[in-house]
N, C-alpha and C positions, 0 to 999 in steps of 0.2 A: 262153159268151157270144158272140151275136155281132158280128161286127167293126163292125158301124153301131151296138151301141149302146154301143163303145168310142171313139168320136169325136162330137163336139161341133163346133159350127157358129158362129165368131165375127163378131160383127156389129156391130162399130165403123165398118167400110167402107160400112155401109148410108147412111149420111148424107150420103154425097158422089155418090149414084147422081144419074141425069138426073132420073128421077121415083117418084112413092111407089108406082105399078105395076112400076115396071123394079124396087123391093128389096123388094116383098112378091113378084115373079115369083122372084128370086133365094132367099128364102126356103122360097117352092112347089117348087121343082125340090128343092132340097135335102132337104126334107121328104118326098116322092114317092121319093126314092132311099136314104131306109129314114134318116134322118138327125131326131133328134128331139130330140137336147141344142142349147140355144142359150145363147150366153154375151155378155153384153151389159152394161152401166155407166152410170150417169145422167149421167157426165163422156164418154162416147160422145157426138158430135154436139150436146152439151148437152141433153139429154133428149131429144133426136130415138130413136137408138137403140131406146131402150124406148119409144117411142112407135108405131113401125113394127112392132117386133115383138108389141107389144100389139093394135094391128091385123089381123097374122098367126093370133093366137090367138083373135080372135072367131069362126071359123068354124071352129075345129076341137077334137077332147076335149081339156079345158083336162089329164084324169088321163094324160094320151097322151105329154105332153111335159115337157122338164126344162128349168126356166128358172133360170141362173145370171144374179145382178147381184151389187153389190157397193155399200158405202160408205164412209163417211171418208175425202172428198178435198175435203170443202167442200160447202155448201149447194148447188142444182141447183134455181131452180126451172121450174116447169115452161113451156115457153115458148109466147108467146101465138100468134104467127105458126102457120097451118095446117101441117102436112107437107105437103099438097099445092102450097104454093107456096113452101115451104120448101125442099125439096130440090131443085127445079131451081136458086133463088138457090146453092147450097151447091155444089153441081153447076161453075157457075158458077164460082163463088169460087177454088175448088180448080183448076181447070184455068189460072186467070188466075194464080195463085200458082206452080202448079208452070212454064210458063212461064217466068214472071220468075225460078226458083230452081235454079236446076243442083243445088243438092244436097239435095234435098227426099227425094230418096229414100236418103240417109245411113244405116247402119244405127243405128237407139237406142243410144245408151250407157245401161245400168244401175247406179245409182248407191244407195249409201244412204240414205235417207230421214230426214231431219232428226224429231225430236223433235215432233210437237204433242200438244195435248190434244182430243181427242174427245166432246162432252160426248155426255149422253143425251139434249136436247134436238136436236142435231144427227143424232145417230143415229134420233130416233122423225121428225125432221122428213124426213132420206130414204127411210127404210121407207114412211110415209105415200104421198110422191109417187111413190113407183116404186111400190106396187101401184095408185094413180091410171093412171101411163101406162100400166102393162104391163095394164092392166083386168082383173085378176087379185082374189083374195082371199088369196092366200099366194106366198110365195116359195121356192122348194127349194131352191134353195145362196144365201146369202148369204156375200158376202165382204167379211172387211175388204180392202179398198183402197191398197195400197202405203203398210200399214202393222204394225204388230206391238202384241201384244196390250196393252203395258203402256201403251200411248198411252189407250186409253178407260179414262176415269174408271168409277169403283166405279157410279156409278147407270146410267151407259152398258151397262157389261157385263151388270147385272141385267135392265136392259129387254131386252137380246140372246136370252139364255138363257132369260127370261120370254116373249118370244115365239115359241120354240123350242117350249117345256112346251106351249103352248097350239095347237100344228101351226099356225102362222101362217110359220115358219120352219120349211123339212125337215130342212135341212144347216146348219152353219156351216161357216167355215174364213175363210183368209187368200188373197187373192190379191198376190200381193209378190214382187218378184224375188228371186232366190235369193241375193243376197250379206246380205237382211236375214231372210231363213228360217234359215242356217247360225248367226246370231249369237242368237236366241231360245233361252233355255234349256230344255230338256226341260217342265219342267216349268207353263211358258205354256204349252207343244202340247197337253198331257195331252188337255183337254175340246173341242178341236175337231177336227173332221170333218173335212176337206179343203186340202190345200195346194194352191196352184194357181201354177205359175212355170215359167221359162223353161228350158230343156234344147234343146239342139244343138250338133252339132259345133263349134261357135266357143263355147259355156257350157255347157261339161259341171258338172251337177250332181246328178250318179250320186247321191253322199254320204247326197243328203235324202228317195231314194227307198230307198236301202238302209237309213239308221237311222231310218226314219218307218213301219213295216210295217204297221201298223194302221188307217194313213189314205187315205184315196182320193185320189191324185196325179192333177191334171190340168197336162196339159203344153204348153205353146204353145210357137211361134218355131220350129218343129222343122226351117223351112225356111228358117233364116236360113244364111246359106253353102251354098245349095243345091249350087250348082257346083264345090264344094269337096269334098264326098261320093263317095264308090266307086260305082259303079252297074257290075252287071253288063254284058253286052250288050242291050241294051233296045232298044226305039223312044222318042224323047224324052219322047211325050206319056204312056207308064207310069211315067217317073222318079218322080213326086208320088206316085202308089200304094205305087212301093215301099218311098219312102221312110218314109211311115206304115205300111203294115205289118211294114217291119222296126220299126220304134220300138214298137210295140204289143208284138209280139213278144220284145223285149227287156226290156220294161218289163211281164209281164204282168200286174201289179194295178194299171194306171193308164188313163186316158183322154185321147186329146189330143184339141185344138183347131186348126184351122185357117180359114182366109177365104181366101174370093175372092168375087169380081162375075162373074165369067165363067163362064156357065153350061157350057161343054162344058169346062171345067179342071175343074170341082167334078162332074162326069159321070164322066169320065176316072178322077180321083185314085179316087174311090170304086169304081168298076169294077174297079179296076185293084189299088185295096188289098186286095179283099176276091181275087180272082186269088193274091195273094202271099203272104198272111194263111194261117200252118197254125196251128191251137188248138192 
């Protein structure tokens, strides 16, 4: 396999660009550079997210590309304001916030996930709108949402798997940090497809890639403690390469994720992984 279709393209950042050409450009470059998983959330930008990216996908083979979202963080719906005047406001927003916030750029703390219940009607109400944004007819990974499986009730789970049977859904799995993936028992994971959580050097979570060998791991954060990392003797702008393709390499039955807005980072990182990247 190769190394572009071992990485995936996150687009939560998209919502805070200048304009809805400057993150469907971000999109296009990334796509043009062999790059064709995209991972995305209705709690993204509050349905901006998949809004843009469903924009993205009107002009191109919808069988070409792999659309991960996710659910169960709450209702979402769809917001009346255009993206086109939406994103500069947001644009806006975020620069006057960061600003005012000296620590805006803190890294997450990952935390347990409290207890709720899931109904089926919350679960068919965001499948509905997210293939409304994403202007799609099906979805290929769907995830639960920083949460674990015993949260969705009995009619929840059946609509899941019921829309799975009928290829409305490709993939399931969970996407959820890794301190609430370690505490699910085996026997929740059996019937889903895909984990999806956090691994790097500051959260090693070797563990769930070693006893989970039948699932498809995708791995984000990988660049959290960047500057903390070994790097050979390199020039700076290959660090991001290597770093992904040692993690690929390491991890070879998995896929990560990464973002950026900056079109020659996301040039570079790719260039540069696939350079360091041995099958």
């Amino acid at each position: 396999m190769s190394i572009e279709n071992r990485i995936g393209f996150g687009c939560v950042a998209l919502t805070i660009m200048p304009s809805l050409n400057s993150a469907l450009s971000v999109l296009n470059n990334v796509y043009e550079n062999g790059i064709a998983f995209f991972d995305t959330a209705p709690i993204y930008g509050k349905g901006y997210s998949e809004i843009i990216l469903g924009k993205f996908l009107k002009n191109k083979k919808r069988e070409d590309i792999t659309i991960t979202t996710k659910f169960g963080l709450g209702e979402i719906n769809s917001p009346s304001l255009p993206s086109l005047l939406a994103l500069p406001l947001n644009y806006l927003k975020k620069k006057i916030k960061t600003k005012g916030n000296a620590s805006v750029n803190k890294l997450q703390e990952f935390k347990k996930v409290n207890y709720r219940s899931i109904s089926k009607n919350q679960v068919e109400f965001d499948f509905n709108n997210s293939l409304k944004r994403l202007q799609t007819d099906y979805i290929d990974n769907y995830l639960l949402h920083e949460a674990t499986p015993h949260f969705l009730t009995e009619e929840a789970n059946h609509f899941l798997f019921d829309m799975k049977a009928k290829g409305l859904i490709k993939k399931l799995g969970m996407g959820v940090c890794h301190q609430n993936l370690v505490s699910i028992p085996k026997e929740e994971i059996v019937k889903w497809d895909i984990l999806q959580y956090e691994n790097s050097l500051q959260i090693n979570s070797d563990s769930i890639y070693s006893s989970n060998p039948t699932k498809l791991h995708i791995h984000h954060s990988i660049f959290k403690d960047f500057n903390k990392n070994t790097f050979p003797t390199i020039a700076e702008n290959q660090k991001g390469g290597y770093l992904i393709a040692n993690h690929l390499m390491k991890f070879p039955e998995s896929k990560i994720l990464f973002s950026s807005t900056n079109s020659i980072n996301i040039v570079n990182n790719l260039k540069f992984a696939s350079n360091f990247y041995c099958k």
